[in-house]
ROFIVEX-432567 format. One record per residue: residue in three letters; x, y, z of N, C-alpha, C in turn. Coordinates in steps of 0.05 Angstrom, whole numbers, m for minus. Layout:
! ROFIVEX-432567
+------+--------+--------+--------+--------+--------+--------+--------+--------+--------+
| rest |     nX |     nY |     nZ |    caX |    caY |    caZ |     cX |     cY |     cZ |
+------+--------+--------+--------+--------+--------+--------+--------+--------+--------+
|  ALA |      X |      Y |      Z |      X |      Y |      Z |      X |      Y |      Z |
...
+------+--------+--------+--------+--------+--------+--------+--------+--------+--------+
//
This chain:
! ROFIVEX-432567
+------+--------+--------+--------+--------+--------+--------+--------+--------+--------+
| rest |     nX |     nY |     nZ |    caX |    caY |    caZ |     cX |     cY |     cZ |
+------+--------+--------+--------+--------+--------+--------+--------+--------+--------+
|  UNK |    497 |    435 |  m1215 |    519 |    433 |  m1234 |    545 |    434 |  m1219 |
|  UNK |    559 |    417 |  m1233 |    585 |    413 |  m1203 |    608 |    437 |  m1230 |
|  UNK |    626 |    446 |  m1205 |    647 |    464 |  m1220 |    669 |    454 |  m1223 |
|  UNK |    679 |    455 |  m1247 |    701 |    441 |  m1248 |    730 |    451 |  m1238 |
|  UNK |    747 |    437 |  m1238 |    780 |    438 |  m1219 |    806 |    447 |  m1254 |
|  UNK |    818 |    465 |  m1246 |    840 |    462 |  m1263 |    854 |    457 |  m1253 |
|  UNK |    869 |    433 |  m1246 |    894 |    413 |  m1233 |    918 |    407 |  m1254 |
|  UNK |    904 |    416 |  m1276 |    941 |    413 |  m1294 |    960 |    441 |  m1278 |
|  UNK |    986 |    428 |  m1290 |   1012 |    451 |  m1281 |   1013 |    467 |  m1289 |
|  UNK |   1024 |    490 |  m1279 |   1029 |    514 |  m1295 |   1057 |    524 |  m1285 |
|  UNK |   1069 |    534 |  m1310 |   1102 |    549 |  m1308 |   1100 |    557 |  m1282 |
|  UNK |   1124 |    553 |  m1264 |   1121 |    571 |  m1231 |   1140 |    595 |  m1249 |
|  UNK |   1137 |    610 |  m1240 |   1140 |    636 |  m1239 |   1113 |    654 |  m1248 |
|  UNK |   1090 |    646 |  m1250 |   1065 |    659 |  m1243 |   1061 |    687 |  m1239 |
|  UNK |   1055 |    715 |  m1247 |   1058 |    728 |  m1237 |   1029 |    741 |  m1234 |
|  UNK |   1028 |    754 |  m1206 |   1000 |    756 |  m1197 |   1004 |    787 |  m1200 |
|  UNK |    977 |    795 |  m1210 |    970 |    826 |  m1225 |    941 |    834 |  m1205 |
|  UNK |    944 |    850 |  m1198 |    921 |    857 |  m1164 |    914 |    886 |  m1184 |
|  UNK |    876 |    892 |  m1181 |    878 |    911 |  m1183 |    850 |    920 |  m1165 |
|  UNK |    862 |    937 |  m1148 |    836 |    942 |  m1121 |    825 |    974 |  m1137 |
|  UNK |    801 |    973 |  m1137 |    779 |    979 |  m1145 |    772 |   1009 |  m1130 |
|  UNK |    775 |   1038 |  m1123 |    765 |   1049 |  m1114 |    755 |   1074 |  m1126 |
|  UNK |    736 |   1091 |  m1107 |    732 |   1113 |  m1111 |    743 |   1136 |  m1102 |
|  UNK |    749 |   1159 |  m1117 |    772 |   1179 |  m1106 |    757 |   1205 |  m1109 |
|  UNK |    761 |   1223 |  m1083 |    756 |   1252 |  m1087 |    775 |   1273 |  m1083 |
|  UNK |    784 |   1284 |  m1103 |    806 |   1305 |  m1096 |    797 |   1330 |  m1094 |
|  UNK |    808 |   1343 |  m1064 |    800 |   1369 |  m1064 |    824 |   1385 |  m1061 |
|  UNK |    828 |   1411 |  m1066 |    828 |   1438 |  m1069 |    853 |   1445 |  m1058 |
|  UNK |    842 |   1433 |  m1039 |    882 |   1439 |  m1017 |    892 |   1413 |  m1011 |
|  UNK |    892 |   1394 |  m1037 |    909 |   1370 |  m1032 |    896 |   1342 |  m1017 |
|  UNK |    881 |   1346 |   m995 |    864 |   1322 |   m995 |    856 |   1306 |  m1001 |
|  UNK |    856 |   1282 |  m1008 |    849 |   1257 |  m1026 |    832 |   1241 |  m1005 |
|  UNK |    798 |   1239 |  m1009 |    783 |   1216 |  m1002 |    792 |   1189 |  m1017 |
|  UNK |    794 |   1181 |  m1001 |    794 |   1139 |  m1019 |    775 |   1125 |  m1010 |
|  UNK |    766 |   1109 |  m1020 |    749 |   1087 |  m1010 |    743 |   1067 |  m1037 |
|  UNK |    738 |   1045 |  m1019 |    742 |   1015 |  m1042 |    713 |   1023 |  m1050 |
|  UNK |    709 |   1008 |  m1082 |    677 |   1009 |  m1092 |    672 |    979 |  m1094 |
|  UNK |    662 |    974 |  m1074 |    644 |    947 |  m1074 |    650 |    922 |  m1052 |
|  UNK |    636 |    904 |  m1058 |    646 |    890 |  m1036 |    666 |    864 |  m1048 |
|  UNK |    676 |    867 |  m1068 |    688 |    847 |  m1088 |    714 |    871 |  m1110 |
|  UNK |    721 |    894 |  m1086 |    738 |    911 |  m1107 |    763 |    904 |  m1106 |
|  UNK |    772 |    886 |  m1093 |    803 |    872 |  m1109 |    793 |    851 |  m1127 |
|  UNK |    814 |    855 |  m1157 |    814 |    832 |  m1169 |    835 |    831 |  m1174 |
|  UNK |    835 |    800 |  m1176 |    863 |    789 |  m1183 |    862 |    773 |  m1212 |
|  UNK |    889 |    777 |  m1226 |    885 |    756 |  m1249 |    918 |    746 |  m1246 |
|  UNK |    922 |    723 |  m1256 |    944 |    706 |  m1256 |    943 |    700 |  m1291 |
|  UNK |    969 |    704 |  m1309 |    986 |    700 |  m1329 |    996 |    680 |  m1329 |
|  UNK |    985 |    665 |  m1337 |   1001 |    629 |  m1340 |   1008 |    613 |  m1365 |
|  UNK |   1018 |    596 |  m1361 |   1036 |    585 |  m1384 |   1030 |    550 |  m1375 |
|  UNK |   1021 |    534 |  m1396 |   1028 |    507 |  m1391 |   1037 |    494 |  m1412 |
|  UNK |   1053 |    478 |  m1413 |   1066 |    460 |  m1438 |   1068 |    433 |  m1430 |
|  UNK |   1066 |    418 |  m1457 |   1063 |    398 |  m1457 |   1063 |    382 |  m1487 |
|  UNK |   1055 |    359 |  m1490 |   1047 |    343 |  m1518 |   1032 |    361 |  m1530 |
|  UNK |   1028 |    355 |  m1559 |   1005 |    364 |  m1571 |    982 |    359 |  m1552 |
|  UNK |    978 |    328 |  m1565 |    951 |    318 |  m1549 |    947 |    327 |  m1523 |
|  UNK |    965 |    330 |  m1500 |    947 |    336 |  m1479 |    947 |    368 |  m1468 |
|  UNK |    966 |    382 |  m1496 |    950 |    413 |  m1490 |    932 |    423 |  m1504 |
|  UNK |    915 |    398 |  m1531 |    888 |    402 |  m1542 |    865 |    399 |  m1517 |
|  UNK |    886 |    384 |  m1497 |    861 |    380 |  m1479 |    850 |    404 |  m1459 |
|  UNK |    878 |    418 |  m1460 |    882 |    443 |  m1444 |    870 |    460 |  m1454 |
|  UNK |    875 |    465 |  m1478 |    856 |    492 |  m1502 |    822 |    484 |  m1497 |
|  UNK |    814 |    460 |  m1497 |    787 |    470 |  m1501 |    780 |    471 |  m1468 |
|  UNK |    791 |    462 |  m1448 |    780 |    471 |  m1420 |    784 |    497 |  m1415 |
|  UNK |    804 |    510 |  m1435 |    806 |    533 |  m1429 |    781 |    558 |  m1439 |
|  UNK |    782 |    541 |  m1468 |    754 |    554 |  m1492 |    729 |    552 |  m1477 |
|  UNK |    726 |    522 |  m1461 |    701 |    523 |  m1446 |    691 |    541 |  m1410 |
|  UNK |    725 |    550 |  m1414 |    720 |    564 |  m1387 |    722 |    601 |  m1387 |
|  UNK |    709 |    609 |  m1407 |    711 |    630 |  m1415 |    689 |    647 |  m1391 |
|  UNK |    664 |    642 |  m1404 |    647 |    642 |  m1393 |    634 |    633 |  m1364 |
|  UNK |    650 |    603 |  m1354 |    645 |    585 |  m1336 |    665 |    590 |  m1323 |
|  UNK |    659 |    596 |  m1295 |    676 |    596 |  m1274 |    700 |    559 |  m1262 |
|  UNK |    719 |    563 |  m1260 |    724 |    538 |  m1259 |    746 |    546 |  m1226 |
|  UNK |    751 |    520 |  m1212 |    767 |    525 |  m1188 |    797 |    518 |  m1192 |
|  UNK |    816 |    541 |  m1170 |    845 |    531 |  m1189 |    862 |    541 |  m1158 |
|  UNK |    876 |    527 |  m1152 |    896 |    534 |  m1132 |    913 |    551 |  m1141 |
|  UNK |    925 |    580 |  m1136 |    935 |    592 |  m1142 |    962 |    590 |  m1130 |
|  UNK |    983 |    607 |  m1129 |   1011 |    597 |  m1121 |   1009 |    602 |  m1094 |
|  UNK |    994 |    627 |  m1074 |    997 |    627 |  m1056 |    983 |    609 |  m1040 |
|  UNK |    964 |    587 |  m1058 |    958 |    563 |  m1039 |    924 |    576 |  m1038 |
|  UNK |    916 |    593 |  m1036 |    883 |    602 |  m1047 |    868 |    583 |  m1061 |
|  UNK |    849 |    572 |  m1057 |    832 |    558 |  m1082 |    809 |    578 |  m1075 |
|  UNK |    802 |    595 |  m1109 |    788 |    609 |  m1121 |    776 |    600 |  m1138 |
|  UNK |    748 |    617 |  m1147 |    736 |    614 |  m1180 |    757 |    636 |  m1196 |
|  UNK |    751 |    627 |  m1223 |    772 |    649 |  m1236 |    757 |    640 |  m1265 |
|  UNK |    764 |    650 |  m1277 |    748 |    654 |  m1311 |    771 |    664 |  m1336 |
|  UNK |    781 |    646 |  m1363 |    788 |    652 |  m1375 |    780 |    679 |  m1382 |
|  UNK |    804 |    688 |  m1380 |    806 |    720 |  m1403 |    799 |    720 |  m1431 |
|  UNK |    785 |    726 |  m1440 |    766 |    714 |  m1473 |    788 |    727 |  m1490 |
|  UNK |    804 |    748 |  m1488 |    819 |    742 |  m1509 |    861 |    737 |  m1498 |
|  UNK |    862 |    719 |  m1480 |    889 |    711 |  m1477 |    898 |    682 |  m1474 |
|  UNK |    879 |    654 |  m1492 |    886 |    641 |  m1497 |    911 |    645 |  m1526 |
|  UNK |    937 |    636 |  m1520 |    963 |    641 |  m1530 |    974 |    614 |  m1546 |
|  UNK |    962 |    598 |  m1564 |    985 |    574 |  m1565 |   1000 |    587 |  m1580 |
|  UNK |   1036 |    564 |  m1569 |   1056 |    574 |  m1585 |   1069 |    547 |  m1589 |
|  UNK |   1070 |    539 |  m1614 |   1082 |    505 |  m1625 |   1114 |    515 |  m1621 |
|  UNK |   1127 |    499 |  m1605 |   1147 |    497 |  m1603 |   1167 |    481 |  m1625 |
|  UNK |   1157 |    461 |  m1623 |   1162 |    440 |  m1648 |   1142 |    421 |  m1647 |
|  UNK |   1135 |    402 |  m1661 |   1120 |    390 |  m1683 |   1096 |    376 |  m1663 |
|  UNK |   1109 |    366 |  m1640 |   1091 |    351 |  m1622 |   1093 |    377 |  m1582 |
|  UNK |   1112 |    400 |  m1587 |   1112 |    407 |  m1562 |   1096 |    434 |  m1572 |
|  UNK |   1073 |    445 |  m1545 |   1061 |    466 |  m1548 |   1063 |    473 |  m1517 |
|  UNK |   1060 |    503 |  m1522 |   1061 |    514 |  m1490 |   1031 |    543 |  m1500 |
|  UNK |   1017 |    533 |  m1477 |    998 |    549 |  m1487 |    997 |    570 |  m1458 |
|  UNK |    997 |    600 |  m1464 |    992 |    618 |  m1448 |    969 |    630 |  m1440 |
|  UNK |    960 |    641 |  m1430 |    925 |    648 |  m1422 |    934 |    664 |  m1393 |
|  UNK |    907 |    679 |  m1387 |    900 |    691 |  m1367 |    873 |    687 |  m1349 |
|  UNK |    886 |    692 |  m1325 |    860 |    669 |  m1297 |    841 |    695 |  m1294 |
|  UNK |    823 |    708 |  m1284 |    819 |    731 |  m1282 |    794 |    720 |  m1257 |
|  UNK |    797 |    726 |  m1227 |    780 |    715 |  m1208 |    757 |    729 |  m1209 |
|  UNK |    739 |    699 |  m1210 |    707 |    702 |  m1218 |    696 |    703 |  m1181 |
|  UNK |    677 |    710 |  m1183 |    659 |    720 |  m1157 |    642 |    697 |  m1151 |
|  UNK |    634 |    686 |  m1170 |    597 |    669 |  m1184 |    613 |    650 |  m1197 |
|  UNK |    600 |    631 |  m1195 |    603 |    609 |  m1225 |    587 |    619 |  m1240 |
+------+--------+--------+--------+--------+--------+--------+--------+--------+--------+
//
């Protein structure tokens, strides 16, 4: 099964949300153990925005509806090409006027297709 590409644009100003994953032990006289949990404990999700026609951000909503579940590949701003996976609940449309929509959503990097 081939993985699909998200190559439409997205608003630049992108803002990337990092959250590294660890385990913590605090002891008694101040001490703090750290250590990462896993071998996949940063994740990253990217907040994006695309606008456009109606028609071609109906096209955008359901790649997005169909990439909930399904890992899809997407160049991110720092130039990275990752898997990443719609956030199931941050598909955003907002009708601007009658024919312009800007729809918002969240990337959230997948491991797996």
């Amino acid at each position: 099964m081939a993985i699909d590409t998200f190559d439409w644009c997205v608003r630049t100003g992108a803002t990337e949300e990092v959250n590294v994953a660890t385990l913590q032990a605090q002891f008694g006289d101040g001490y703090k153990q750290v250590a990462g949990s896993g071998i996949n404990s940063a994740m990253e999700s990217w907040p994006v925005t695309c606008s456009g026609s109606k028609s071609e951000m109906k096209v955008v909503r359901e790649f997005f509806k169909n990439h909930v579940t399904t890992s899809f590949w997407w160049e991110n701003p720092w130039g990275d090409k990752n898997l990443y996976r719609v956030r199931s609940d941050s598909i955003r449309p907002n009708f601007i006027n009658g024919n312009f929509v800007e729809i918002a959503v969240t990337f959230d990097r997948a491991f797996a297709p």
